[in-house]
N, C-alpha and C positions, 0 to 999 in steps of 0.2 A: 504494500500500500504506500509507503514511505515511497519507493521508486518511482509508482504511477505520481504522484503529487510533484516531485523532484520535474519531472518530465511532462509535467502538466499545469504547472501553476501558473500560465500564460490563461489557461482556459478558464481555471477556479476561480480567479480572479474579475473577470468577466461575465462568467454567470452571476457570479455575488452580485456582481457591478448590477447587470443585468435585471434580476429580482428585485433590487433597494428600487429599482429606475420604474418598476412595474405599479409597485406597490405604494410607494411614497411618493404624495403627491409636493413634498416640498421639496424630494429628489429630481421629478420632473424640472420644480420650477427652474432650481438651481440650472440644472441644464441647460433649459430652453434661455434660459435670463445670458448664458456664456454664447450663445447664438447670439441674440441678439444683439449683447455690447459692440459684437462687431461692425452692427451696424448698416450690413448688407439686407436685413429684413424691412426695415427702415424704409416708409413714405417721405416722398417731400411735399411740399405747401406749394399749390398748382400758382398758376396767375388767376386774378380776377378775369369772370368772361366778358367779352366786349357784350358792348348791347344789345348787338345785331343781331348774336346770335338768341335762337328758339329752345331757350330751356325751361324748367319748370322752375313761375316764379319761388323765392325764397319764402315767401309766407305759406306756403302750401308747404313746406316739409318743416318748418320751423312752429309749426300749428300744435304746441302738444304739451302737455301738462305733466310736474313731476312732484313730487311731496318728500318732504326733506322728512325728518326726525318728529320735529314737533307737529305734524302734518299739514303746514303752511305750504299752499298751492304754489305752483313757480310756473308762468309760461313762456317759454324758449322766445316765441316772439314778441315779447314786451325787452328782450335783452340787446336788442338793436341797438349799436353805440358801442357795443362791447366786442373784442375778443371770445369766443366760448369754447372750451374745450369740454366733449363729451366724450366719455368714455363709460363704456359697458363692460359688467364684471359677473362673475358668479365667484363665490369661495369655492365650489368643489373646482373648481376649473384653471389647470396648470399653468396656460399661458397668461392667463390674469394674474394668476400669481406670482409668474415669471417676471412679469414687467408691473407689478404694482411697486416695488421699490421706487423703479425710475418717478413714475407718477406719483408717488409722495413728494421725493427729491423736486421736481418741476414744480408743484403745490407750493414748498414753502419757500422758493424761488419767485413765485409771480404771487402767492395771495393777495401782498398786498399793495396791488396792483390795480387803481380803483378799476381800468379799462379790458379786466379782464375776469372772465369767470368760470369755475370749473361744475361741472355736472358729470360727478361719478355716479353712476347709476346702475344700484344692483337687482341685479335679476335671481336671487336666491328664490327656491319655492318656500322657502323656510326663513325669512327674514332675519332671523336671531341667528343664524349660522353665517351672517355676512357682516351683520352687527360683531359679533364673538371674532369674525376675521379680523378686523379691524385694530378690535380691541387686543387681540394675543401678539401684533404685530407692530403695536404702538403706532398706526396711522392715524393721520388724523383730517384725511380728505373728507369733503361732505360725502353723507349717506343719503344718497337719493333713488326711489322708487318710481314706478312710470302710475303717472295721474290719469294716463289716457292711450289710449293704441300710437305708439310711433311708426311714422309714417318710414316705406322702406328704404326710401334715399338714404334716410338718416341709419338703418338699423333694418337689418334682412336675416337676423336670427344668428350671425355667427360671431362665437366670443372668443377672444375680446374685439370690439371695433371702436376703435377712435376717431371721431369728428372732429374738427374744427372749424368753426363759421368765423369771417371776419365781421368784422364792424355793420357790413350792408345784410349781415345774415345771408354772405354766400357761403357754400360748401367748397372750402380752400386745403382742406385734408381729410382723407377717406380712408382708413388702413384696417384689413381686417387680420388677425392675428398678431403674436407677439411682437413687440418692436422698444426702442430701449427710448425712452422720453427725457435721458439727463442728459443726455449729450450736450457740447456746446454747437454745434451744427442746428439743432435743432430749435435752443435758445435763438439761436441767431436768427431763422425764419420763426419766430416769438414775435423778436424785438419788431422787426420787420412787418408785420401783420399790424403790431400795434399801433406803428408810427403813421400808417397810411389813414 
């Protein structure tokens, strides 16, 4: 037995690996969060569209209601003026986990930031288990819940997805899955959005 091991600890090693990666979902994140720092998963912040063109106006996907903690109603298009960073989350869900770091980091970066605003929004069926994330992982982004059907410009069911509306409440970032939010690249199209 000792020989086989001697002559196979490349393998044993890898399935352990393998199992922790299966099982554990804060083994995923770790993983998935070393993808991302790279940076290759990574959207960028489009241009504003000209006028010309035939899209669907900004009030029609920005139409939607969310309820924070205390259950005070918030609706997306009264935030016109602003910056908004939406992001959708579950706790059971790895790549949320993977990149909620970043989006803490970017949170206490821009809060307080009057021209800007963030809408984390959890999708838990079990509310206290995204609450309990939160709380075990010392963040301290807003807890927000959907007040009404999101419309699926905004949100097409797969987590995580990150939006960003500029100030006229266009859709300036659209990214579905992991991606790493502390960068300074990405600061920089921040800075960028706000200033316009």
């Amino acid at each position: 037995m000792k020989k086989w091991f001697r002559s196979n600890w490349s393998t044993v090693i890898f399935t352990i690996a393998f199992i922790i990666l299966l099982v554990s979902p804060d083994a995923k994140a770790w993983l998935m969060r070393q993808a991302a720092s790279t940076g290759l998963l990574n959207s960028k912040i489009s241009e504003p569209k000209t006028k010309n063109t035939h899209t669907v106006p900004s009030a029609s996907y920005t139409d939607f209601t969310l309820k924070d903690e205390a259950g005070t109603m918030v609706n997306v298009s009264d935030l016109k003026g602003k910056v908004v960073f939406i992001n959708f989350w579950a706790s059971w869900c790895p790549p949320c986990r993977a990149e909620f770091p970043s989006i803490q980091k970017f949170y206490e970066k821009y809060r307080s930031n009057a021209n800007m605003v963030f809408l984390t929004i959890n999708l838990d069926d079990d509310l206290t288990l995204g609450k309990s994330y939160l709380k075990e992982k010392s963040f301290t982004v807003p807890f927000l819940t959907p007040g009404s059907s999101i419309p699926k410009e905004i949100y097409d069911g797969s987590l995580p997805t990150t939006v960003v509306l500029d100030k006229n409440g266009e859709i300036r970032f659209h990214h579905t899955g992991v991606a790493d939010y502390s960068k300074d690249s990405f600061y920089d199209q921040m800075d960028q959005l706000l200033k316009e």
